[in-house]
C-alpha positions in Angstrom: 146.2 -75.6 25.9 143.9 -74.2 28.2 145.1 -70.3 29.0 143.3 -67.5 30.4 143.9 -63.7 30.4 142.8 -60.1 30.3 142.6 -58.5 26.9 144.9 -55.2 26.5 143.9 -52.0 25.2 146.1 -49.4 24.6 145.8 -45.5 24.3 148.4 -45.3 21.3 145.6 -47.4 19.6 142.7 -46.0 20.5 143.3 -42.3 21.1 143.8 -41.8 17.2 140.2 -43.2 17.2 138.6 -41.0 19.7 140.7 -37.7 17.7 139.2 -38.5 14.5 136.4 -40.9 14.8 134.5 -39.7 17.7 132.6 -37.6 16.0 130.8 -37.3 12.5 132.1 -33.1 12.2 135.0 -31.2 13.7 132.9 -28.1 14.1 132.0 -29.7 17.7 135.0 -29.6 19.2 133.7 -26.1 20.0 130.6 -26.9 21.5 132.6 -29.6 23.6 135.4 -27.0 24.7 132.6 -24.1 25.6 130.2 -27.0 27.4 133.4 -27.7 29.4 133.6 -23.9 30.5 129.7 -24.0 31.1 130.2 -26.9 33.0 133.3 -25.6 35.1 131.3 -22.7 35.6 128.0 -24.5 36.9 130.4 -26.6 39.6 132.1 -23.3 40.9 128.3 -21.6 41.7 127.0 -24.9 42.7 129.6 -25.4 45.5 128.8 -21.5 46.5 125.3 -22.1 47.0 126.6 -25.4 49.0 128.7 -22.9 51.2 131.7 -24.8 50.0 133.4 -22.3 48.1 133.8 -18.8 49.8 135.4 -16.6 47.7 133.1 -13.9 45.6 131.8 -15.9 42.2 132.0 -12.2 40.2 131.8 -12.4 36.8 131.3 -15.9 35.5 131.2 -14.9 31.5 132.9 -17.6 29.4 135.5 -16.1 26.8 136.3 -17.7 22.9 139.0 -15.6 21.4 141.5 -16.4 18.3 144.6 -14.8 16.7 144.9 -15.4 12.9 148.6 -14.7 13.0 149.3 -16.9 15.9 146.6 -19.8 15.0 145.1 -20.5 18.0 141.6 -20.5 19.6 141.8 -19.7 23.2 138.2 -20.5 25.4 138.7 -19.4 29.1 136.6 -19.3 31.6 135.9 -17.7 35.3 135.2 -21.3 36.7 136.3 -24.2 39.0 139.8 -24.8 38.1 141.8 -27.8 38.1 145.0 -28.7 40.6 147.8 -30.7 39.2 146.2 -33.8 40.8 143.3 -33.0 38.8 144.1 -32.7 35.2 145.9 -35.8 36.0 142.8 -37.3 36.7 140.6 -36.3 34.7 142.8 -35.0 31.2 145.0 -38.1 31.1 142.8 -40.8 32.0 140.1 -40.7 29.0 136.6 -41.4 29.9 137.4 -40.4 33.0 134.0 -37.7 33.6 134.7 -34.8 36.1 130.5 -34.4 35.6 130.0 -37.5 36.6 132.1 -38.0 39.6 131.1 -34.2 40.3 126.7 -35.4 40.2 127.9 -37.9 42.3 128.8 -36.4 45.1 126.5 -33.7 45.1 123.2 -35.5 43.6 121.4 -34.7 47.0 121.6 -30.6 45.8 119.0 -29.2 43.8 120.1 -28.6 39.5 123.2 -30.8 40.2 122.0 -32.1 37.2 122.9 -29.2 35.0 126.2 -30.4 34.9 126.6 -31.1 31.3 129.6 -33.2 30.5 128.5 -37.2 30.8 131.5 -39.5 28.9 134.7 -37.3 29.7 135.5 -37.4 25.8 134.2 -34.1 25.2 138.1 -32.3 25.9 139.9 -34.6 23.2 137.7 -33.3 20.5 140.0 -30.5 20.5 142.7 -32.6 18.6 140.0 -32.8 15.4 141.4 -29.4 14.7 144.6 -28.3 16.9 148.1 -30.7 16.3 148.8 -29.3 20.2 146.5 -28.1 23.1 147.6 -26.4 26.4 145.8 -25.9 29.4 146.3 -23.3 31.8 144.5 -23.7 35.2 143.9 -22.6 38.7 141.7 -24.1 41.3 139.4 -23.1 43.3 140.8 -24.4 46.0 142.7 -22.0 49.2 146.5 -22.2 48.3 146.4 -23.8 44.5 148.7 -23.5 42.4 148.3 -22.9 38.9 149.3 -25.4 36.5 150.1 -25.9 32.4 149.3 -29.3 30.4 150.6 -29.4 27.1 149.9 -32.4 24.6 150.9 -32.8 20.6 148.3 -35.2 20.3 150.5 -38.2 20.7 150.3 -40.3 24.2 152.4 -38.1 25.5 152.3 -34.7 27.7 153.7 -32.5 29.8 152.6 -31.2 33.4 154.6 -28.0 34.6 153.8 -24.9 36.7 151.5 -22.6 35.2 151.0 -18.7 34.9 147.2 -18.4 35.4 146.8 -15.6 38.5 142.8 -16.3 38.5 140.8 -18.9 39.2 139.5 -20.7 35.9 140.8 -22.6 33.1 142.4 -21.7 29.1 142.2 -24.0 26.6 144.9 -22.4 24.2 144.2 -24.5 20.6 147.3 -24.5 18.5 145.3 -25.1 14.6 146.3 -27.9 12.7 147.1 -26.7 8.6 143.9 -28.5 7.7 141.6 -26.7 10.3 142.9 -23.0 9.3 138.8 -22.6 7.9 138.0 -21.9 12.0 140.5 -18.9 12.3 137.9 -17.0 10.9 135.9 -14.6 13.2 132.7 -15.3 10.5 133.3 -18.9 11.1 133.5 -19.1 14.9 130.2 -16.9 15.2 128.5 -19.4 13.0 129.3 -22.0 15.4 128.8 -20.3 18.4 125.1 -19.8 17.5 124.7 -23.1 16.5 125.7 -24.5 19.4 125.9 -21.8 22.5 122.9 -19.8 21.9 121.3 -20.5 24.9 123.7 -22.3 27.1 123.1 -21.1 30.8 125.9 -19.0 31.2 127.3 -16.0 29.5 129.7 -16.5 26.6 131.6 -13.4 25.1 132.9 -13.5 21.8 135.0 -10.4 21.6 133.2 -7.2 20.6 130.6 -5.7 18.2 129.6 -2.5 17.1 126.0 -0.7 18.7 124.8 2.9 18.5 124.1 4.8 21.6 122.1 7.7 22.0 124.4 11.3 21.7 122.4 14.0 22.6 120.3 16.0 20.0 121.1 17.8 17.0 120.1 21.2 15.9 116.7 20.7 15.3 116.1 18.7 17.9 115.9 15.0 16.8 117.7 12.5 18.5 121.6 11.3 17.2 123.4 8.7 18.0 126.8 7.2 17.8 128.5 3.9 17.3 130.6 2.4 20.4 131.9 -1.1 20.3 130.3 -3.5 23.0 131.0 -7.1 24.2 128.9 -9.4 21.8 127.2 -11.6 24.1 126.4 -14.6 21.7 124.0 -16.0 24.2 120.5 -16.0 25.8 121.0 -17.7 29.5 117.3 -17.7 30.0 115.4 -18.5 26.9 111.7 -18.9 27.2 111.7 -22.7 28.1 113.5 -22.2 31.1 111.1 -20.4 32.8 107.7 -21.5 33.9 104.4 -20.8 32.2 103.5 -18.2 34.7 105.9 -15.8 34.1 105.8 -15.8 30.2 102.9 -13.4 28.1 101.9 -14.2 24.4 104.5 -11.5 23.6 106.9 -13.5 24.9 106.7 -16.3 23.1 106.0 -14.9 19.7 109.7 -12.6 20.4 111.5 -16.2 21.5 109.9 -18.0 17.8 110.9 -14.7 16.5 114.8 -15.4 18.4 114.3 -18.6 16.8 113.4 -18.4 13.5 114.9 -14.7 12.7 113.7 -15.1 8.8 110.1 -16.5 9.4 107.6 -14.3 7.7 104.4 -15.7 9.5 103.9 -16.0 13.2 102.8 -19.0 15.0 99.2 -20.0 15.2 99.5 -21.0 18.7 101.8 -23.4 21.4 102.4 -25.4 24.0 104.9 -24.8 26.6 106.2 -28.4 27.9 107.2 -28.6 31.6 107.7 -32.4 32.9 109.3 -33.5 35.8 108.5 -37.0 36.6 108.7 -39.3 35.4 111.4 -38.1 33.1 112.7 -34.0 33.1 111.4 -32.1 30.0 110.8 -28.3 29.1 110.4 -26.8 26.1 107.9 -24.7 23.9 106.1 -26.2 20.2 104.7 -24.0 17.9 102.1 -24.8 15.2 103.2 -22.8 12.4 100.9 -21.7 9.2 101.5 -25.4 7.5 102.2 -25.2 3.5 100.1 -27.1 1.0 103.7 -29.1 0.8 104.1 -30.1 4.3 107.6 -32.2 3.7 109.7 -28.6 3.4 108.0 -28.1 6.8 110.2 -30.7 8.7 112.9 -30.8 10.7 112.1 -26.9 12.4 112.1 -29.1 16.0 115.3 -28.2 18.1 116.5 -30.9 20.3 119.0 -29.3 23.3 120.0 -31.2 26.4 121.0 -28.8 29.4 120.4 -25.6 27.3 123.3 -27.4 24.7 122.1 -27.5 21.1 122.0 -31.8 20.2 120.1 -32.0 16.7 117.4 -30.5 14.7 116.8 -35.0 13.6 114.1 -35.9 16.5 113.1 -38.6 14.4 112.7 -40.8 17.1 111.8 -38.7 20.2 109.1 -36.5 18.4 106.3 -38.8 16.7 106.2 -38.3 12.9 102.9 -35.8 12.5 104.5 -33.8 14.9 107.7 -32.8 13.2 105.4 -30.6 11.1 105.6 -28.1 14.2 108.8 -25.9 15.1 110.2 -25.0 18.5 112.5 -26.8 21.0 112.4 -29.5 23.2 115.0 -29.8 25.9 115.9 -33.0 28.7 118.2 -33.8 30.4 117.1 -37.8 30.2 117.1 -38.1 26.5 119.8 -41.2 25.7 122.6 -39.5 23.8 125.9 -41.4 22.1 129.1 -40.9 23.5 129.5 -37.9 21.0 126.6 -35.9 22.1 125.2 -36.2 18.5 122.5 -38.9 18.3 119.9 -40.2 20.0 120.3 -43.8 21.4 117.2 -46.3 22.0 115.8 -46.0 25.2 112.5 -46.8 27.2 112.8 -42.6 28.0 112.7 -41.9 24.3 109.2 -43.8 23.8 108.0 -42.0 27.0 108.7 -38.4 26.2 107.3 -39.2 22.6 104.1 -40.4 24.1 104.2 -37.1 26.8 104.5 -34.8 23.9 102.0 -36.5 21.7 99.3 -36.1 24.9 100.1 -32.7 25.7 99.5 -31.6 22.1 96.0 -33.6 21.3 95.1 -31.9 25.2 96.3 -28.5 23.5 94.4 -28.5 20.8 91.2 -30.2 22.6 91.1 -27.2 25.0 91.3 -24.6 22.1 88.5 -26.4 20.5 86.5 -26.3 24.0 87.2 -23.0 24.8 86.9 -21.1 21.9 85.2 -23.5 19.1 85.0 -19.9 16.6 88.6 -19.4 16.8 89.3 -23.1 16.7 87.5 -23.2 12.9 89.5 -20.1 11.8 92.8 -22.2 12.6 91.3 -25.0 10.9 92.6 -24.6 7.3 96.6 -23.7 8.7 96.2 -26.8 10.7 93.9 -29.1 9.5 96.8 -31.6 7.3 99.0 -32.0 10.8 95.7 -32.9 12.8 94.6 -34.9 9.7 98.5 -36.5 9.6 98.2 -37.1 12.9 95.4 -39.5 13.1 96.6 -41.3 10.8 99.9 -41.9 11.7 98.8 -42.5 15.9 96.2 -44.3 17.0 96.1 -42.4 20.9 96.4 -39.2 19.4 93.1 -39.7 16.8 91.2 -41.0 19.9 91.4 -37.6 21.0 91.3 -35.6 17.2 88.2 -37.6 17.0 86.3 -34.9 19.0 88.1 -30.8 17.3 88.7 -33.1 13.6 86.2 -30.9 11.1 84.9 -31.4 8.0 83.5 -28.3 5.9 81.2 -28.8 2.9 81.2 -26.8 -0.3 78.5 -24.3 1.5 81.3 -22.9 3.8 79.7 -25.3 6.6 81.7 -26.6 9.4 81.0 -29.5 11.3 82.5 -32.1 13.6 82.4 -35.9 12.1 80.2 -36.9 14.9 77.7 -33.6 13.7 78.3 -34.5 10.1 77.6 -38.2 10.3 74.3 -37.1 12.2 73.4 -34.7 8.9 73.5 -36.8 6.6 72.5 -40.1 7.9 68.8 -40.3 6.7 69.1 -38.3 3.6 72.6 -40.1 2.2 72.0 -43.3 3.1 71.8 -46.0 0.0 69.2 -48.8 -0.1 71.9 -51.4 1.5 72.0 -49.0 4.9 75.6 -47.6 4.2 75.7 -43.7 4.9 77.4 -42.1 1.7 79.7 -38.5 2.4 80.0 -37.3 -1.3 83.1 -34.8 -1.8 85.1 -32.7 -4.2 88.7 -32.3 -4.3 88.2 -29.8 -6.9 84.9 -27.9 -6.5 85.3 -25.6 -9.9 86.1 -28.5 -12.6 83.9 -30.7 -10.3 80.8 -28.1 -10.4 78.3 -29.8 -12.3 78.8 -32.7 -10.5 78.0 -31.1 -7.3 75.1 -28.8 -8.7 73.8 -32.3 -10.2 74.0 -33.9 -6.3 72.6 -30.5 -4.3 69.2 -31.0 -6.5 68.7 -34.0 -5.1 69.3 -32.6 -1.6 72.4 -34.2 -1.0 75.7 -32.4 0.7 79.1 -32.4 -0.8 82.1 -32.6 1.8 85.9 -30.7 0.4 88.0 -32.8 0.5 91.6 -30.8 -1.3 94.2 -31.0 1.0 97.3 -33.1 0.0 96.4 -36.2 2.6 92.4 -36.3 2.4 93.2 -39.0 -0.7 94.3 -41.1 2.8 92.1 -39.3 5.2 88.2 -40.8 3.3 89.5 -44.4 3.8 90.2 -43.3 7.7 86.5 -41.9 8.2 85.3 -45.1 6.4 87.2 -47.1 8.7 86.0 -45.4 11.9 82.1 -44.7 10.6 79.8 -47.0 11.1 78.8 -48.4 7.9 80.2 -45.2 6.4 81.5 -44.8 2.4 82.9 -42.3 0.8 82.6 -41.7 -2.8 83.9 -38.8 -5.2 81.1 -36.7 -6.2 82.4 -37.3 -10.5 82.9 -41.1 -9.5 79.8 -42.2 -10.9 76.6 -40.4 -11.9 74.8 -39.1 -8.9 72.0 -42.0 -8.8 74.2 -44.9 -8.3 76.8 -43.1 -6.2 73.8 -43.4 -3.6 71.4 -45.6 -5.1 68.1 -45.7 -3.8 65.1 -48.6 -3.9 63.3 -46.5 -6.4 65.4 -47.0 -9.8 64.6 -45.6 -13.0 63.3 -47.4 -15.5 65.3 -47.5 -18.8 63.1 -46.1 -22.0 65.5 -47.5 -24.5 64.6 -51.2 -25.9 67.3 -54.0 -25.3 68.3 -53.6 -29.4 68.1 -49.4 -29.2 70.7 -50.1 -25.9 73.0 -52.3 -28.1 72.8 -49.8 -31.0 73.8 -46.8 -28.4 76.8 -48.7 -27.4 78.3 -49.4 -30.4 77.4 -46.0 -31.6 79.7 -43.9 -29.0 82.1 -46.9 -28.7 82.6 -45.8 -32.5 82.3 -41.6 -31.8 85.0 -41.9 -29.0 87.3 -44.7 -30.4 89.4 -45.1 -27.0 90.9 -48.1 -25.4 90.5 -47.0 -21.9 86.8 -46.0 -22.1 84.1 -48.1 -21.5 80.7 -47.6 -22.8 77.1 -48.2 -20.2 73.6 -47.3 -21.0 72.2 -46.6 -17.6 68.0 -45.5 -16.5 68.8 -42.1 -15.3 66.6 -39.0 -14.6 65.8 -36.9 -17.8 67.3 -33.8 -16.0 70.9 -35.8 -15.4 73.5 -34.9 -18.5 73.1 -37.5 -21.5 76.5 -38.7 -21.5 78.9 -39.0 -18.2 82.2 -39.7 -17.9 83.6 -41.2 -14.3 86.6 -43.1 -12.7 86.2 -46.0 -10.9 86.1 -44.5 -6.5 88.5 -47.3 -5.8 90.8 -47.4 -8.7 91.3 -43.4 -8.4 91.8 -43.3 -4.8 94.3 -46.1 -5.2 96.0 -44.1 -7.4 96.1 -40.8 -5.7 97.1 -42.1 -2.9 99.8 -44.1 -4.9 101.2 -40.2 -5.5 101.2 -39.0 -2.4 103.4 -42.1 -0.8 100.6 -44.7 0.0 98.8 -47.1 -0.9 100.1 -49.8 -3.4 102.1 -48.3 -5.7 101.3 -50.2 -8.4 98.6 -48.6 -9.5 100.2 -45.1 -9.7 102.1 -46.6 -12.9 98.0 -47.4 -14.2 96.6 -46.1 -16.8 93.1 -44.3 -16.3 90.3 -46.3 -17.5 86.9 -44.3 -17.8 83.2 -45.3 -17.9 81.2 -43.4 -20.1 77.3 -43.7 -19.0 75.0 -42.9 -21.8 71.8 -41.7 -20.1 69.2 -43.8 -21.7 66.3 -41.3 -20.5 67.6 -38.2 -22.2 65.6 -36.8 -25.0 69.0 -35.9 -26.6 70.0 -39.9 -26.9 66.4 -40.2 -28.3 66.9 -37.9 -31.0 70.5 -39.7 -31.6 68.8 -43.1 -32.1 66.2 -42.1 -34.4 68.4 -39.9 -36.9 68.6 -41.8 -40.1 71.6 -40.0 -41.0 74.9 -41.7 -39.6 77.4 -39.0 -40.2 75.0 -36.6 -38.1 74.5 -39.7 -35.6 78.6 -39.8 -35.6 78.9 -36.0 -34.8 75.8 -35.6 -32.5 77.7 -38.9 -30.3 81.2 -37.3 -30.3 79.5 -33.8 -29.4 77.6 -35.0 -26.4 80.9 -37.0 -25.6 83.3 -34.4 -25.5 80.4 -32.2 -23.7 81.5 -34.9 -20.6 84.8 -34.4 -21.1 85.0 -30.5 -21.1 83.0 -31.3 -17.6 85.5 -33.0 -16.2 88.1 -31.5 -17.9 89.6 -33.6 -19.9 89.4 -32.0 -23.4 92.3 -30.2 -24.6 94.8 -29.7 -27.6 93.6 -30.4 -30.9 90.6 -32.6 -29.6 88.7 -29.0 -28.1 89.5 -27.2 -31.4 87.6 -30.1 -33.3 84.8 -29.4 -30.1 84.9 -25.7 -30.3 84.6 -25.6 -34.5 81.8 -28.4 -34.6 79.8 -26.4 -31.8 79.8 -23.6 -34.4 78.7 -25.7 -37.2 75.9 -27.1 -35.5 74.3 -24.3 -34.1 74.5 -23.0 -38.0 
């Protein structure tokens, strides 16, 4: 058999898709219906300003009412109409775009682009919450008449002669018994400022109280009275719309303000986005005071196509590091799915990212260039996003590589190119390699530091959340470069020079120190060294491998190989083999005081680092007492 043929699709089977499947929440179908007015709206003063329509525009305001009793949702608008011919066309053939056919035709004419609707599915969302819909119309058009749609949802409707006496359209929503939730005026106003908060033209959502000044009173001080008002849900010109020029810093902190009502900080600074080839994009990023616990920071990045609210996920157009900031972002060439609701993969969607990554690392280069003093006061709100940043994108830590700082425990800023030149004679070890010694905690870590500033050496702080990554990314880029912990080791082999000391103990008084304090501290995870230190260094040390502790931290904070977060801590103990103290240890005939004197000077290493607690620093605290007596 050999048989060919085209395959048959039919509305009864797919329109129950498009009601219910379309879209992943029925809360939508409103911002589909009012986009629909928008874009009604946006035809009707397009073909004015084309000298195609003659009439007066007037008022254009877009209307969403409901009646409880009645259950419906009514959204009208002031705008282009439809003729019999054309609800045919484009309400009864699905995915049949007005928009479309409408950019078109008129794709020559400046902002025809602001026509919203793309897919023509936007209308049947309505059926996710009404069992019928009715549409009352009048075109534009000299000698229209006005016509009424009605459909229950099933394949079939009904086209008769309508009562509309204006030009414009009605969408009269008849709500289903499992929709009743959005015949609720709380509801509706929720949704409408989701969605419509700054669409371009004005949408009226019946009226709200306001006081009004009403003279003076007696003594002369200003009263007022309460009148009811139209409540204007929308901003048709928010901030991003307008160019750079014609915006102050007031402005912009009252629009973060407009977006972020609740926010009890103000932004640091922004950038105002204004792209037009080779892709369209507008819109304003803040960089907001960041939180030690950046991850509750996310998702604060607005996503609206035409001035319509998309997504607050921008995942994929906004580059990781950069979802730290807040704002909106708004294009008309960002790839959405049929339902308006996700971004789709596109060549657009690695370009904007790119855009937006540049325009940032130029931001912040220029603050840094212009004003270096102000630039260091940001630092600590936005070092962890500039830190984030490089090492998350290569392009952008090109750029970082010039404003990234570093401070030191004095307070110091510096640049890594200034800081590498610093310490490159002083720090550098007898194999060549430059060592940057830091704290990620500069009170327990104190003696540690005090030990490395006598020997002239500087200590970097390193205590943000990501600098457990961020040392293996200065390592990487430095030229022969290492970073080490200032408690990882004691202070002469952290950066060990040609001139070692020489060890006073003899091989036999070595062996006898180690099994002493392998006896005082009894503890699997500790190992026990004699090392040739300086008399003035602490006799006994206690230290954590550099790698095997960054491995870890880094293990808790999401990188690295998480294996060794599940590790247990292993510690060297280095017995300074120089110090009179192990000396006087040695030579004490008495092995209980041997055994006390050991564990003392032990847990002296531990309180250091501060690792004795419980019963172990009672024990400490009572045998301190005993021995000064």
């Amino acid at each position: 058999m050999n048989e060919k043929g085209n395959i048959s699709i039919h509305t009864e089977n797919i329109f129950p898709v498009i009601k219910k499947f379309l879209y992943s929440d029925n809360e939508i179908f409103l911002r589909e219906l009012v986009s629909n007015a928008v874009d009604a709206t946006q035809k009707l003063k397009r073909l004015a300003s084309l000298g195609q329509y003659k009439g007066e525009v007037g008022d254009v305001t877009i209307d969403v009412a409901f009646d409880e009793k009645a259950k419906t949702i009514t959204i009208s608008d002031r705008g282009i109409g439809m003729t019999a011919e054309e609800v045919k066309k484009y309400i009864n053939q699905i995915a049949f775009s007005g928009a479309t056919e409408f950019v078109e035709k008129f794709k020559e004419a400046k902002d025809a682009n602001e026509i919203i609707g793309r897919f023509g599915l936007g209308f049947y969302s309505a059926f996710m919450v009404a069992d019928k819909v009715e549409i009352q119309t009048l075109s534009y058009q000299e000698g229209a008449e006005p016509t009424r749609w009605v459909c229950d949802g099933s394949t079939s409707y009904q086209i008769t002669e309508g009562n509309r006496t204006a030009r414009g359209t009605d969408v009269i929503l008849h709500i289903n018994a499992d929709s009743e939730e959005f015949l609720d005026k709380g509801r509706l106003q929720e949704i409408l400022d989701k969605y419509g908060k700054f669409l371009p033209v004005p949408i009226r959502f019946g009226t709200r109280t306001s006081s009004e000044p009403d003279g003076e009173d007696k003594e002369g001080k200003p009263k007022y009275k309460s009148v009811e008002v139209d409540n204007i849900i929308n901003n048709t010109q928010p901030a991003w719309t307008k160019a750079p020029s014609e915006l102050k810093d007031e402005d912009y902190l009252a629009f973060y303000r407009e977006l972020y009502p609740y926010s009890l900080d103000e932004p640091l600074f922004w950038i105002h986005l204004n792209v037009d080839y080779p892709f369209n994009l507008t819109g304003i990023l803040y960089f907001p005071k960041l939180k030690e616990n950046f991850e509750i920071q996310k998702n604060k990045i607005k996503l609206y196509s035409r001035q319509v609210f998309i997504t607050d996920e921008v995942k994929d157009i906004v580059p990781e590091f950069l979802m730290l900031l807040h704002g909106v972002i708004d294009s008309p060439d960002i790839p959405l799915n049929v339902s308006r609701s996700f971004l789709q993969a596109d060549s657009n969607v690695k370009k904007i990212n790119a855009h937006i990554t540049k325009k940032v690392a130029d931001k912040l280069a220029e603050l840094f260039k212009t004003d270096r003093k102000g630039f260091e006061e940001k630092w600590p709100d936005i070092a962890l996003f500039v830190k984030y940043g490089m090492l998350s994108d290569d392009k952008f830590a090109e750029k970082a590589n010039e404003f990234c700082l570093l401070k030191n425990t004095e307070g110091e800023i510096y640049t890594l190119k200034e800081y590498a030149e610093k310490v490159k004679d002083i720090q550098q070890d007898k194999d060549g390699h430059v060592i940057y010694l830091y704290t990620n905690d500069a009170a327990q870590q104190d003696g540690y530091i005090t030990t490395a500033k006598e020997r002239g050496y500087d200590v970097l702080v390193m205590d943000s959340p990501i600098d457990s990554h961020f040392v293996a990314y200065i390592e990487q880029k430095g030229e022969k470069t290492q970073l080490k912990r200032v408690d990882a080791d004691v202070i002469d082999k952290l950066i060990q020079k040609e001139d070692t000391k020489t060890l006073q103990l003899t091989e036999e008084e070595s062996k006898k120190a180690v099994e002493l304090f392998e006896k005082a501290i009894s503890r699997d995870n500790m190992k026990v060294y004699v090392e040739a230190l300086s008399e003035s260094e602490l006799p006994v040390t206690v230290t954590i491998d550099e790698f095997i502790r960054r491995m870890k931290d880094m293990a808790q904070t999401g990188g690295g190989m998480s294996f060794y977060g599940s590790m247990p801590d292993n510690y060297k103990v280095t017995v300074n083999g120089n110090h009179p103290l192990i000396k006087r240890i040695l030579s004490d005939e008495n092995t209980e005081e041997q055994q006390q004197l050991a564990k003392q000077a032990f847990d002296l290493a531990l309180l250091s680092r501060g690792l004795l607690s419980g019963n172990e620093l009672t024990n400490f605290v009572k045998r301190s007492v005993s021995l000064i007596g």
